[in-house]
DOPA-337418 format. One record per atom (N, C-alpha, C, O): x, z, y; atom name; residue number from 0. Coordinates in Angstrom, 2 decimals. Layout:
east/up/north/a/k
X/Z/Y/CA/NUM
...
# end
This chain:
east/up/north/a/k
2.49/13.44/-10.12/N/0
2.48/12.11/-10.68/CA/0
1.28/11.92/-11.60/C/0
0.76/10.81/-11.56/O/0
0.78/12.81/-12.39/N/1
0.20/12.56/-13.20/CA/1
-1.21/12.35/-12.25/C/1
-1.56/11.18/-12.36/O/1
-1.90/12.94/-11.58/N/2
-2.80/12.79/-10.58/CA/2
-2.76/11.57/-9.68/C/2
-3.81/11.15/-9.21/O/2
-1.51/10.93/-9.39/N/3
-1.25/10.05/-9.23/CA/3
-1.86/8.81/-10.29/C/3
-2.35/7.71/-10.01/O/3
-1.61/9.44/-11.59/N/4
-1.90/8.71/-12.62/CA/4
-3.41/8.20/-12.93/C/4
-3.94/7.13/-13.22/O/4
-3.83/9.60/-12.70/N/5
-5.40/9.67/-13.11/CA/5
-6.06/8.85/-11.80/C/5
-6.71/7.87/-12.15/O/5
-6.03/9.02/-10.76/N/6
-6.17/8.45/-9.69/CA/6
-6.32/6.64/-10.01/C/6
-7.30/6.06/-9.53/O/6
-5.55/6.04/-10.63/N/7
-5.03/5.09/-10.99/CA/7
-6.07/4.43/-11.47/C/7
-6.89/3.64/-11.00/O/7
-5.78/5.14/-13.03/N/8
-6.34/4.67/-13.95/CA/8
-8.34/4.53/-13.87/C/8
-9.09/3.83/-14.55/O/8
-8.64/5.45/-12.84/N/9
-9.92/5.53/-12.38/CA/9
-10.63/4.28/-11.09/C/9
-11.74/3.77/-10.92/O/9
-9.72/4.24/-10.62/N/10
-9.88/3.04/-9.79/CA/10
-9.61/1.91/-10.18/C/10
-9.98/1.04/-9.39/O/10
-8.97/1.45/-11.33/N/11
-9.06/0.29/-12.27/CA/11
-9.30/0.12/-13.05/C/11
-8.98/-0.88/-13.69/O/11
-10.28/1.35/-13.56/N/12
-11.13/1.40/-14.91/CA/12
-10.13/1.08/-16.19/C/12
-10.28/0.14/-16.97/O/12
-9.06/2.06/-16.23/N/13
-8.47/1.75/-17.56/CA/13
-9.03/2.83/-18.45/C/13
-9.18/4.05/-18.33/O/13
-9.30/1.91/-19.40/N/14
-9.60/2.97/-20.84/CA/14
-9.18/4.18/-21.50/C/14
-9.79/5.22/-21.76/O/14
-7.36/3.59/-21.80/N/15
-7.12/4.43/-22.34/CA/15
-5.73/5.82/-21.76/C/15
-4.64/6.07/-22.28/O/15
-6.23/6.28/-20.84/N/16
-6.03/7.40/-19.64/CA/16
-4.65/7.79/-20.94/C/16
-3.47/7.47/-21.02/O/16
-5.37/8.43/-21.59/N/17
-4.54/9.66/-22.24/CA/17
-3.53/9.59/-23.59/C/17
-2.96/10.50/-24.20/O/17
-3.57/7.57/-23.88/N/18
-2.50/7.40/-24.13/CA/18
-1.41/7.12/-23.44/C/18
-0.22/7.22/-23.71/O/18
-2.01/6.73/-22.45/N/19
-0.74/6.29/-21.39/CA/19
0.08/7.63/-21.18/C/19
1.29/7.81/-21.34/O/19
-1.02/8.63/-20.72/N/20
-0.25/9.92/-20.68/CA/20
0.87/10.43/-21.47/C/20
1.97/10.88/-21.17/O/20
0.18/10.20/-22.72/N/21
1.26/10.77/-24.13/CA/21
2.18/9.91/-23.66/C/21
2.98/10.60/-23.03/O/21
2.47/8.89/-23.62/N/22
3.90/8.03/-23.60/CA/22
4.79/8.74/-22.42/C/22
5.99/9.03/-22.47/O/22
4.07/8.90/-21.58/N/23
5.07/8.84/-20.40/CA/23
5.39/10.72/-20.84/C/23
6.58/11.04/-20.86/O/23
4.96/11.19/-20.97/N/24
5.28/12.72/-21.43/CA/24
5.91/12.70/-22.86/C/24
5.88/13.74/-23.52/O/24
6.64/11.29/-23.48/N/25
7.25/11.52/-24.83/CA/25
8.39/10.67/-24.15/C/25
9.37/10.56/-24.89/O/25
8.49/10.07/-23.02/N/26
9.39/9.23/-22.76/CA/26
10.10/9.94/-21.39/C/26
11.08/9.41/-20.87/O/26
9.68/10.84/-21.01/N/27
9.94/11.62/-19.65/CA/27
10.99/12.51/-20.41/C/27
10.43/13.43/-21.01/O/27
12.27/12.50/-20.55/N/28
13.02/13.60/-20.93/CA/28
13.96/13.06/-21.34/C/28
13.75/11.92/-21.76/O/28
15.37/13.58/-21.42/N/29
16.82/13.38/-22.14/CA/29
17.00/12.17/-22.75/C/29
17.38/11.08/-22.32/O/29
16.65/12.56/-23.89/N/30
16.66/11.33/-24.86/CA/30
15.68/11.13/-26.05/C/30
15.63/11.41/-27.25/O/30
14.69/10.31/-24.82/N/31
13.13/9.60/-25.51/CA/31
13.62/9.00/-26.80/C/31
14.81/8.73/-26.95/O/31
12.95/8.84/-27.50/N/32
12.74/7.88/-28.95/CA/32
12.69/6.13/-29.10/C/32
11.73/5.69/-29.72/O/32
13.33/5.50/-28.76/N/33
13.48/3.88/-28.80/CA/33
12.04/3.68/-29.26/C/33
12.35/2.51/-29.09/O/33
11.26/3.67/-29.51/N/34
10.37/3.28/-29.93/CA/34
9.14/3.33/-28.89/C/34
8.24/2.54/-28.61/O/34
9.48/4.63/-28.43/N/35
8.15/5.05/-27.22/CA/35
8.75/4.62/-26.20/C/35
7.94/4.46/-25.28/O/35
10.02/4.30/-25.84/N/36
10.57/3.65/-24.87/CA/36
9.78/2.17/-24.27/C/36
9.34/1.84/-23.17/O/36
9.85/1.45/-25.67/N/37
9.47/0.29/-25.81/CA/37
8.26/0.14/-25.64/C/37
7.85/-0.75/-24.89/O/37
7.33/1.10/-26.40/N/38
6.13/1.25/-26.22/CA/38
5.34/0.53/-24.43/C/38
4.75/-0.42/-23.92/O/38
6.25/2.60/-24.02/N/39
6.32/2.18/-22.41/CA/39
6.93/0.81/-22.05/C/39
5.91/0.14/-22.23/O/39
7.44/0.30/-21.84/N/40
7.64/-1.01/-21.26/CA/40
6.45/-1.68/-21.35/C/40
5.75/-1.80/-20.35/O/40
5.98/-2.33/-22.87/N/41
5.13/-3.19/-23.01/CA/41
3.64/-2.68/-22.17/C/41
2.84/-3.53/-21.79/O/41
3.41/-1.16/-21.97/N/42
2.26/-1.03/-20.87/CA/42
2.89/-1.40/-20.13/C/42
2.94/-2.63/-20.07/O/42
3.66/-0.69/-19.25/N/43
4.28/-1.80/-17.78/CA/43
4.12/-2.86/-17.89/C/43
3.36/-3.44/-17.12/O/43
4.71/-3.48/-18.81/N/44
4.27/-4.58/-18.93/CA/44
3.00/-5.40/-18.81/C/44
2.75/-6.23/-17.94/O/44
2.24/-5.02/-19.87/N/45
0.56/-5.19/-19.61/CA/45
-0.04/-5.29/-18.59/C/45
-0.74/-6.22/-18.23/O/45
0.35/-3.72/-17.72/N/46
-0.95/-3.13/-16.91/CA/46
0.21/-3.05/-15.57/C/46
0.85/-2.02/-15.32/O/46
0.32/-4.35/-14.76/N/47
1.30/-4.53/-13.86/CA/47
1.33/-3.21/-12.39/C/47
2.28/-2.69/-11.80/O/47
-0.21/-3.03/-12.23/N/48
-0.18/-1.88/-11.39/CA/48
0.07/0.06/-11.96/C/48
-0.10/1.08/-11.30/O/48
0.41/-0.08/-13.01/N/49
0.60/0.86/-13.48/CA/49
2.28/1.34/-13.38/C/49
2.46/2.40/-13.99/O/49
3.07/0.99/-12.98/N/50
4.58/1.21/-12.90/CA/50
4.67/1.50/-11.19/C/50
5.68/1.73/-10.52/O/50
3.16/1.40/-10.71/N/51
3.21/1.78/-8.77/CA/51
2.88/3.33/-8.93/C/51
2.54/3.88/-7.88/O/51
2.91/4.02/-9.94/N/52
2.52/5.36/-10.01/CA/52
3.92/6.27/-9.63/C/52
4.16/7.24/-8.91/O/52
4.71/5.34/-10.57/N/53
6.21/6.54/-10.58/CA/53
7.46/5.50/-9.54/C/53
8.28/5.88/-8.71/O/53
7.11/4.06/-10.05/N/54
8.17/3.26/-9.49/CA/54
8.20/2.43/-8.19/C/54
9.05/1.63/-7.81/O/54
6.85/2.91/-7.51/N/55
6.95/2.27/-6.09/CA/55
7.55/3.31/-4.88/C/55
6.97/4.08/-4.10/O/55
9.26/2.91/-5.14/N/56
9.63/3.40/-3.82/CA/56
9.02/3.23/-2.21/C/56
9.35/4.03/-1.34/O/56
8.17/2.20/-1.96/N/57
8.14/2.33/-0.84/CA/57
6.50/3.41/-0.81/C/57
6.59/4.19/0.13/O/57
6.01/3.48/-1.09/N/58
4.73/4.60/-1.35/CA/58
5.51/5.62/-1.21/C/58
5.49/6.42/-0.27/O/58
6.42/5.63/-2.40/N/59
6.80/6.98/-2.27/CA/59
7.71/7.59/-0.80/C/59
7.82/8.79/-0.52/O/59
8.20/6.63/-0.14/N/60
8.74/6.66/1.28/CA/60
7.40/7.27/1.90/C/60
7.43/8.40/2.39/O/60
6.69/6.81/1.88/N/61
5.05/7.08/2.87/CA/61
4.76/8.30/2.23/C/61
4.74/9.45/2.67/O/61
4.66/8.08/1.70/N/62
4.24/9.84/0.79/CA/62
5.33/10.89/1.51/C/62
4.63/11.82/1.91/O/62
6.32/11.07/1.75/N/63
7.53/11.70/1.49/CA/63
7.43/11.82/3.12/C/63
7.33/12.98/3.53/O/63
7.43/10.94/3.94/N/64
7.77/11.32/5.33/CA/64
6.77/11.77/5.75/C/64
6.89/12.58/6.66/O/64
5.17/11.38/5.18/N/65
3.82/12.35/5.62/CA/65
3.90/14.05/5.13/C/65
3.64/15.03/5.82/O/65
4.23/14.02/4.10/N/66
4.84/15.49/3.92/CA/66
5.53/16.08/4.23/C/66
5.58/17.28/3.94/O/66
6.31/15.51/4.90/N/67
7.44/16.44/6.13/CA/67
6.68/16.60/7.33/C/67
6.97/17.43/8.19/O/67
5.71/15.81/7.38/N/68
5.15/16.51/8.45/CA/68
4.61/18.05/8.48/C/68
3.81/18.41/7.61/O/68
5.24/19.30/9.87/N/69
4.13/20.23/9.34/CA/69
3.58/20.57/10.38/C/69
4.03/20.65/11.53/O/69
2.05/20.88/9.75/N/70
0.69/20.70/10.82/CA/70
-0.13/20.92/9.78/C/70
0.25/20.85/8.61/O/70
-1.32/21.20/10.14/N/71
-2.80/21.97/9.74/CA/71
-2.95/20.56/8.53/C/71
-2.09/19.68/8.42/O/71
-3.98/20.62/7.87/N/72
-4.51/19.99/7.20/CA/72
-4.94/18.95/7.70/C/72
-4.79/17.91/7.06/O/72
-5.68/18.92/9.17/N/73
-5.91/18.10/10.02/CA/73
-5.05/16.62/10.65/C/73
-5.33/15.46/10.95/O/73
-3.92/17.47/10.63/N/74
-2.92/16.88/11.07/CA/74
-2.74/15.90/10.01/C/74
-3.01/14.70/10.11/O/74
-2.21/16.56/8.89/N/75
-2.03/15.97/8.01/CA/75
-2.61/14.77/7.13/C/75
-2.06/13.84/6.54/O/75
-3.69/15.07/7.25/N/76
-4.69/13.85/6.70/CA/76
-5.38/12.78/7.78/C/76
-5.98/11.75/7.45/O/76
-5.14/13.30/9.38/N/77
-5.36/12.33/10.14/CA/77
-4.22/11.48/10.20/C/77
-4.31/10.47/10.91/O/77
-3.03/11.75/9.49/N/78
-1.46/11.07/9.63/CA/78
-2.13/10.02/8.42/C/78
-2.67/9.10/9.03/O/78
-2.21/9.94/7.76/N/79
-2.28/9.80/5.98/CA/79
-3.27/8.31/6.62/C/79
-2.99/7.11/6.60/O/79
-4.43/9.00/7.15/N/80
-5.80/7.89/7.88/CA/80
-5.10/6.78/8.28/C/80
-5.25/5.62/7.88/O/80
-4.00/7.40/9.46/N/81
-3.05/6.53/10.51/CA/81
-2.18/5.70/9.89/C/81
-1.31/5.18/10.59/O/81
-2.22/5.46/8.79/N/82
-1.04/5.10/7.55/CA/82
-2.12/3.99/7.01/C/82
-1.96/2.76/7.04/O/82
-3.37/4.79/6.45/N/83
-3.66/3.77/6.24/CA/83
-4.66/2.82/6.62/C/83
-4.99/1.98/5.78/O/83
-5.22/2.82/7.80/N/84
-5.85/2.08/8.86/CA/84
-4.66/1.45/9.09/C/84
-4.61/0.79/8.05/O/84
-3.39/1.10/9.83/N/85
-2.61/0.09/10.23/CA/85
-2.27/-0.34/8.81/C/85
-1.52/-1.32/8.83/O/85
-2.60/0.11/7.45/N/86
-2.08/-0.99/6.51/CA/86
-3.11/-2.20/6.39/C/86
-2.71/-3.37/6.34/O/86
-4.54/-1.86/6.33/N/87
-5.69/-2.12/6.37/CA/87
-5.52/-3.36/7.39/C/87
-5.61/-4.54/7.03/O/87
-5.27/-2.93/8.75/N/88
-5.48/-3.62/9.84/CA/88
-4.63/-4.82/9.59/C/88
-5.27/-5.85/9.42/O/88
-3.31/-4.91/9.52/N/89
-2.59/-5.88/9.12/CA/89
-2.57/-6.57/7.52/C/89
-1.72/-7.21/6.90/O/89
-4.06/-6.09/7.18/N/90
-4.92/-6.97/6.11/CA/90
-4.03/-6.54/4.53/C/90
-3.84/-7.46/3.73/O/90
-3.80/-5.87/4.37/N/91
-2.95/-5.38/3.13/CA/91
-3.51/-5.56/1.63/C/91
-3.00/-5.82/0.55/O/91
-5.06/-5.24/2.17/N/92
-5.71/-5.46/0.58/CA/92
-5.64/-7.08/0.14/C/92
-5.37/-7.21/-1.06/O/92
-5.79/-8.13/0.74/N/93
-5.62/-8.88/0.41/CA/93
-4.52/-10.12/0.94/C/93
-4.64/-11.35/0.91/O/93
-3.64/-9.42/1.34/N/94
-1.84/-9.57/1.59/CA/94
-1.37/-10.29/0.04/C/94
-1.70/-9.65/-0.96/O/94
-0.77/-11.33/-0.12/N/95
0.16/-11.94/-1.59/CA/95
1.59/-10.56/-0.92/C/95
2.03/-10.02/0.10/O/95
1.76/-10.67/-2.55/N/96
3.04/-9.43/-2.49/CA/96
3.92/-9.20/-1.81/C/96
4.21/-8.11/-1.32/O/96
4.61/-10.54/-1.67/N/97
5.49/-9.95/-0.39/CA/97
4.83/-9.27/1.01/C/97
5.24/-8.18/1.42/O/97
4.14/-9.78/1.48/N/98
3.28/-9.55/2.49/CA/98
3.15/-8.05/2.74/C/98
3.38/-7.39/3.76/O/98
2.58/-7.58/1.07/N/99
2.31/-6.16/1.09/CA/99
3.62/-5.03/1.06/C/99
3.73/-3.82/1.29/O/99
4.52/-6.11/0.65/N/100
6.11/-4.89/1.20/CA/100
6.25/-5.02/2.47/C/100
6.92/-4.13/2.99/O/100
5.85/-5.82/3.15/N/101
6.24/-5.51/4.19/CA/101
5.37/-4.90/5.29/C/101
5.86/-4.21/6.18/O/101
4.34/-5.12/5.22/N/102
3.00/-3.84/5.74/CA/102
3.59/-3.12/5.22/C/102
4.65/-2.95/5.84/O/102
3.50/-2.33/4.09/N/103
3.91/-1.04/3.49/CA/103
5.39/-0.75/4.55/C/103
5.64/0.41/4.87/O/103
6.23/-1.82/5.01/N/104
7.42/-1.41/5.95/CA/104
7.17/-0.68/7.05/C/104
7.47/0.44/7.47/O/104
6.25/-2.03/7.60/N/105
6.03/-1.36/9.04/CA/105
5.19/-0.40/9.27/C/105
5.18/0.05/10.42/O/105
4.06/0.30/8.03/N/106
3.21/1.50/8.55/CA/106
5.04/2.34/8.44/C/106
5.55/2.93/9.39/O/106
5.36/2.25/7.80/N/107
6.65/3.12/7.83/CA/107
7.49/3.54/8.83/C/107
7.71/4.61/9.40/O/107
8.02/2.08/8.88/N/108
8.47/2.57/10.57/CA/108
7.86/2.50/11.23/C/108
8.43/2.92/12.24/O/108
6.31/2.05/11.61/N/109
5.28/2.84/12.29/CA/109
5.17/4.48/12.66/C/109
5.01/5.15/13.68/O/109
5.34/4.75/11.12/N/110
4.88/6.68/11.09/CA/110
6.33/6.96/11.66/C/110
6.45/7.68/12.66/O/110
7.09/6.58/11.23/N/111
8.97/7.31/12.17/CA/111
8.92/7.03/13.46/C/111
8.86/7.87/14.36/O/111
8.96/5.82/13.60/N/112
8.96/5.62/15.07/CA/112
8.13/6.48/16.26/C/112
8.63/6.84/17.33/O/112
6.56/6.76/15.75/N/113
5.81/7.97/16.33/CA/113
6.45/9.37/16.09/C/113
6.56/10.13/17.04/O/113
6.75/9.63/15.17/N/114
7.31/10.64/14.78/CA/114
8.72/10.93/15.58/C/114
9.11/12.09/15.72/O/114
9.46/9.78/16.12/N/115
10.93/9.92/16.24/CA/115
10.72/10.11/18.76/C/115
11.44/10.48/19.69/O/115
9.16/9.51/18.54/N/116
8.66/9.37/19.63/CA/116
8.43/11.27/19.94/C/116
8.91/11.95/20.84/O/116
7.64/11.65/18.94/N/117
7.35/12.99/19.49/CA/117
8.45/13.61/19.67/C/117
8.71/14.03/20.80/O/117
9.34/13.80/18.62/N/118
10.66/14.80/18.70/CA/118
11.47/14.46/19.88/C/118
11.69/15.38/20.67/O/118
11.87/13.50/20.09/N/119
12.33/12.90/21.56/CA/119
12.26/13.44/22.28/C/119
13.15/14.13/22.76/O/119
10.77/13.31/22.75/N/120
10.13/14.36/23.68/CA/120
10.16/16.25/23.92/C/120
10.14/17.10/24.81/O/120
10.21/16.12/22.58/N/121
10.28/17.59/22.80/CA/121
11.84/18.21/22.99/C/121
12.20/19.16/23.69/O/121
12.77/17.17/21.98/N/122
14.61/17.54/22.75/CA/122
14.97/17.21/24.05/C/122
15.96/17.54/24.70/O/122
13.79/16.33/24.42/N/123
14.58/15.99/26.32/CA/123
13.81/16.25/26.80/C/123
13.63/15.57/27.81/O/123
12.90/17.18/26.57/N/124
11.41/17.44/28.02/CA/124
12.12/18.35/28.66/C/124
12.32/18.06/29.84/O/124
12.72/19.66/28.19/N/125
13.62/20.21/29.25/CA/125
14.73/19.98/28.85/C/125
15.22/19.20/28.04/O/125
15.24/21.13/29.81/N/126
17.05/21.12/29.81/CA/126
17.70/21.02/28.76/C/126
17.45/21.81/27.85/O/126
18.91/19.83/28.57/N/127
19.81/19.17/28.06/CA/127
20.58/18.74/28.04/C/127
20.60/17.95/28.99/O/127
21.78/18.69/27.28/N/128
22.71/18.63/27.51/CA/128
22.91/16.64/26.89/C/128
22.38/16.07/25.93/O/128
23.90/16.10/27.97/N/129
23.98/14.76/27.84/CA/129
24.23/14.09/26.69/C/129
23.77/12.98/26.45/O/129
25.13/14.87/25.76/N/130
25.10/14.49/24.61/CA/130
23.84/14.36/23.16/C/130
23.73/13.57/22.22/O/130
22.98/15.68/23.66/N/131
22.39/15.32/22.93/CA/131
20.83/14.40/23.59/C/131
19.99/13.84/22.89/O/131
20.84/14.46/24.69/N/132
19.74/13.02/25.63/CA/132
20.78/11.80/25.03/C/132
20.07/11.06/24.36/O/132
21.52/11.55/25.03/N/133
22.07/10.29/23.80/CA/133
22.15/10.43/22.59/C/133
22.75/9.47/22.12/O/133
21.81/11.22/21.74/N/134
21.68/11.25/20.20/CA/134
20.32/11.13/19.96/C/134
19.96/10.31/19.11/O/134
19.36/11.90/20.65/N/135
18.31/11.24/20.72/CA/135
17.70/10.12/21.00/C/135
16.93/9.68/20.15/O/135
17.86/9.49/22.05/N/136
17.69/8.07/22.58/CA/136
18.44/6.98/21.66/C/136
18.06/5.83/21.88/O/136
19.27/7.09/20.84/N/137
20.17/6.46/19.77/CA/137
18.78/6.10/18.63/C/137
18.10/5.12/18.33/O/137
18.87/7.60/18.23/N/138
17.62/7.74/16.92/CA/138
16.17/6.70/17.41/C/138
15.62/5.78/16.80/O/138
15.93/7.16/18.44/N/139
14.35/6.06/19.14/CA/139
14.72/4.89/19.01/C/139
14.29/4.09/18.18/O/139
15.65/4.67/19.90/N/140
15.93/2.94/19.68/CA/140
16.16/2.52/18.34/C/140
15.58/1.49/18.02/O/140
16.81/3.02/17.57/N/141
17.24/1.91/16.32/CA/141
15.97/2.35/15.56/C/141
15.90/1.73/14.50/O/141
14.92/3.23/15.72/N/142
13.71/3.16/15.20/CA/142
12.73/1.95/15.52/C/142
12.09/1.27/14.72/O/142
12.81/1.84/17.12/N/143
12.27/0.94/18.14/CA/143
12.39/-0.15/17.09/C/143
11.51/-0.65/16.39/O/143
13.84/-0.44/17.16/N/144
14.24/-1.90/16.32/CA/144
13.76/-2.10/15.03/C/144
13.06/-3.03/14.61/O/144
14.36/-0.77/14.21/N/145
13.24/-1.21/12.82/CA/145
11.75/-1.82/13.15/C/145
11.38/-2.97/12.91/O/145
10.99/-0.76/13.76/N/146
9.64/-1.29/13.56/CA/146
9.36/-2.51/14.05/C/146
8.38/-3.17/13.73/O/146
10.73/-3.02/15.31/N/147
10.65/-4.09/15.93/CA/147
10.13/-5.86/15.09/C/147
9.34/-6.79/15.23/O/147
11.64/-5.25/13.90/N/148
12.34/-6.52/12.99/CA/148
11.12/-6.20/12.18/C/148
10.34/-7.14/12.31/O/148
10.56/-5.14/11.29/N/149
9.82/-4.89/10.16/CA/149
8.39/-6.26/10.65/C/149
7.99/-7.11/9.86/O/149
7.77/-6.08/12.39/N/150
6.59/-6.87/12.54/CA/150
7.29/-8.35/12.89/C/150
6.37/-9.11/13.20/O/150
8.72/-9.13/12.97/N/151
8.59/-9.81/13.59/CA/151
9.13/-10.48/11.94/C/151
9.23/-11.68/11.65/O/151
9.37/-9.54/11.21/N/152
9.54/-10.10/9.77/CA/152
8.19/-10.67/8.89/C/152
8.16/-11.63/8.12/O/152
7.09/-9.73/9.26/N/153
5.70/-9.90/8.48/CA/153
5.41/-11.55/9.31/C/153
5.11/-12.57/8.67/O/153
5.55/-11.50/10.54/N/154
4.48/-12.90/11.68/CA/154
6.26/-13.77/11.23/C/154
6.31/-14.81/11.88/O/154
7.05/-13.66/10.71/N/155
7.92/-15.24/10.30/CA/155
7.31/-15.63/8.95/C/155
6.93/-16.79/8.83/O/155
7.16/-14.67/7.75/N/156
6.54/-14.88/6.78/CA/156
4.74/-15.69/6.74/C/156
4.24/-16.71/6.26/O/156
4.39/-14.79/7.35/N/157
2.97/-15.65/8.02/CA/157
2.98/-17.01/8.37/C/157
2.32/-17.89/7.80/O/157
3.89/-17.20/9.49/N/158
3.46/-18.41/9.93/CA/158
4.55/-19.08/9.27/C/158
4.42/-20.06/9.99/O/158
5.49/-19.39/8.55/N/159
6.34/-20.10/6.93/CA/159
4.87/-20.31/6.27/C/159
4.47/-21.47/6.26/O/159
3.91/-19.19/5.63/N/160
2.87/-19.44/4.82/CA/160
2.01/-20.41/5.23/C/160
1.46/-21.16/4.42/O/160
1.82/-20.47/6.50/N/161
0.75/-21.34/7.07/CA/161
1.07/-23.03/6.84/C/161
0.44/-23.92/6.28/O/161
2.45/-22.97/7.63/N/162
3.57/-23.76/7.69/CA/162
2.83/-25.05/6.59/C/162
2.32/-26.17/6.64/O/162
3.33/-23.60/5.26/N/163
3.55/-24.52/3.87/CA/163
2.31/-25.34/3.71/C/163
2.26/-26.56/3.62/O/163
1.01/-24.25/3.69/N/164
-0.26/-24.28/3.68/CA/164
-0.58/-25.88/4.28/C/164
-1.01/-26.79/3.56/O/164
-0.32/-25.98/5.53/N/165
-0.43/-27.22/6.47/CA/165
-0.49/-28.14/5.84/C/165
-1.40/-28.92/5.52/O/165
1.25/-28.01/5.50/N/166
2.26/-29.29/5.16/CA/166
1.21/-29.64/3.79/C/166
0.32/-30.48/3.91/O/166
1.38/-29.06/2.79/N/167
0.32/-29.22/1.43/CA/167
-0.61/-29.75/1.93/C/167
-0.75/-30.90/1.51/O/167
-1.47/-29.39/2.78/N/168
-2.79/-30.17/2.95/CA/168
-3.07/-31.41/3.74/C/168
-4.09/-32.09/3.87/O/168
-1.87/-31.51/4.24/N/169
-1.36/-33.08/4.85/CA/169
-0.72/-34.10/3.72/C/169
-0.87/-35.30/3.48/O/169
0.01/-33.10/3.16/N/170
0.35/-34.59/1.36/CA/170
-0.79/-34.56/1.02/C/170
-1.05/-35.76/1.09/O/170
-2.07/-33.89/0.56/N/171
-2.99/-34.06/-0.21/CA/171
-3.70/-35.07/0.34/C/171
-4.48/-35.74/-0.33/O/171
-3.51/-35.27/1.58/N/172
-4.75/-35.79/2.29/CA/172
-4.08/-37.85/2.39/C/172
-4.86/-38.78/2.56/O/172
-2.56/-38.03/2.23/N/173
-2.20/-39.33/2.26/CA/173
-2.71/-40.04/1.36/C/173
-2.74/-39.64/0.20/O/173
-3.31/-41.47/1.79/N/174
-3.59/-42.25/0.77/CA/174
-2.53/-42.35/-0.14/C/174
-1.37/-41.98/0.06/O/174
-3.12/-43.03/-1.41/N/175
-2.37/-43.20/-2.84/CA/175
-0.92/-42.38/-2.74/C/175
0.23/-42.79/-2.58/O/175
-1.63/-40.65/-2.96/N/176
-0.40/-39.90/-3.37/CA/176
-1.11/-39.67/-4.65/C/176
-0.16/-39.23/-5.30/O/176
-2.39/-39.64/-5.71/N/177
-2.73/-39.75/-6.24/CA/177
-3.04/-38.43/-6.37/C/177
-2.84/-37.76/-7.38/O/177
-3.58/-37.99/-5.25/N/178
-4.05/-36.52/-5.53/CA/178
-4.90/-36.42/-5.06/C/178
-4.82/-37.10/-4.04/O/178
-6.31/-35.72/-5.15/N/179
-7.47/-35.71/-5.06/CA/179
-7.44/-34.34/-3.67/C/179
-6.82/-33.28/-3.78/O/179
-8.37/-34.80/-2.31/N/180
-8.61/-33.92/-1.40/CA/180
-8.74/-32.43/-1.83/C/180
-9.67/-32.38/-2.64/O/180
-8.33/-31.46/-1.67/N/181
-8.56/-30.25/-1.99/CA/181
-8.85/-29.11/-0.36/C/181
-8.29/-29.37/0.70/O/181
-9.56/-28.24/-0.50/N/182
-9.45/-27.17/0.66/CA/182
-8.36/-26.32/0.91/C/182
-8.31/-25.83/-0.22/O/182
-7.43/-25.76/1.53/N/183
-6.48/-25.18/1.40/CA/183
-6.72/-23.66/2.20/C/183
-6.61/-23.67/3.43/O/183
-6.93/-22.85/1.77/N/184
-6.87/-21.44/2.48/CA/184
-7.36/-20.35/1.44/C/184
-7.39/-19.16/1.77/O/184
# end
């Protein structure tokens, strides 16, 4: 986490690295001090990307199922690439928030679904017994479906955004709504 931290704080040029540190190492334990509690909050507070270090479950999903992977270094960091080229691709850096939970979904069930693709293969390439050629084929499909719903969830959100986008730039554009032409995108 803390590398996590530093990581952070370096790519958004925060100043002060190693108070943040102290807090979270006076507030990490049993029973922190109300005061440094509070402390912490008001950075969370502040510094909104700073609570994606410890408190973004879905990272930490991506993190967590790339590390179960086991394979060479190679493997491993060409998975990590594969993670994040399809976040990239489905435009993530500049995704509004919801947007970006849900990219962050589907590289997810992206990486399972490949993942749920290889093992498949390797429990039914040979001999098997019928029960488990249906426990497997169970696991693929309702993977299938996640990743299915995860992209057909991102393109309803999309085109709702556009939708709105439209509609807004069609009131702007009626005479005497008393609103001045604007560009919309």
């Amino acid at each position: 986490m803390i590398d996590e931290l530093q990581a952070t704080f370096k790519e958004n040029d925060f100043d002060d690295y190693k108070s943040i540190r102290d807090i979270i190492e006076r507030t990490n334990k049993e029973k922190p001090k109300r005061e440094d509690v509070a402390q912490l909050k008001r950075m969370l507070a502040d510094s909104p990307r700073l609570w994606r270090v410890a408190g973004d479950f879905s990272e930490h999903a991506l993190h967590t199922v790339v590390s179960s992977i086991t394979g060479t270094p190679f493997l491993l960091e060409s998975v990590r690439a594969g993670v994040e080229h399809t976040q990239s691709d489905l435009g993530y850096k500049d995704a509004p928030p919801l947007e970006r939970m849900m990219i962050n979904q589907i590289a997810l069930c992206w990486l399972r679904l490949n993942m749920l693709e290889r093992t498949h293969w390797t429990k039914t390439y040979e001999s098997h017994n019928t029960e488990t050629g249906l426990y497997w084929d169970r696991r693929l499909t309702n993977a299938q479906r996640r990743f299915t719903r995860a992209v057909e969830s991102l393109a309803k959100v999309r085109a709702l955004t556009a939708a709105a986008r439209m509609a807004e730039s069609r009131i702007e554009r009626q005479p005497g709504n008393g609103r001045q032409l604007k560009a919309v995108g």
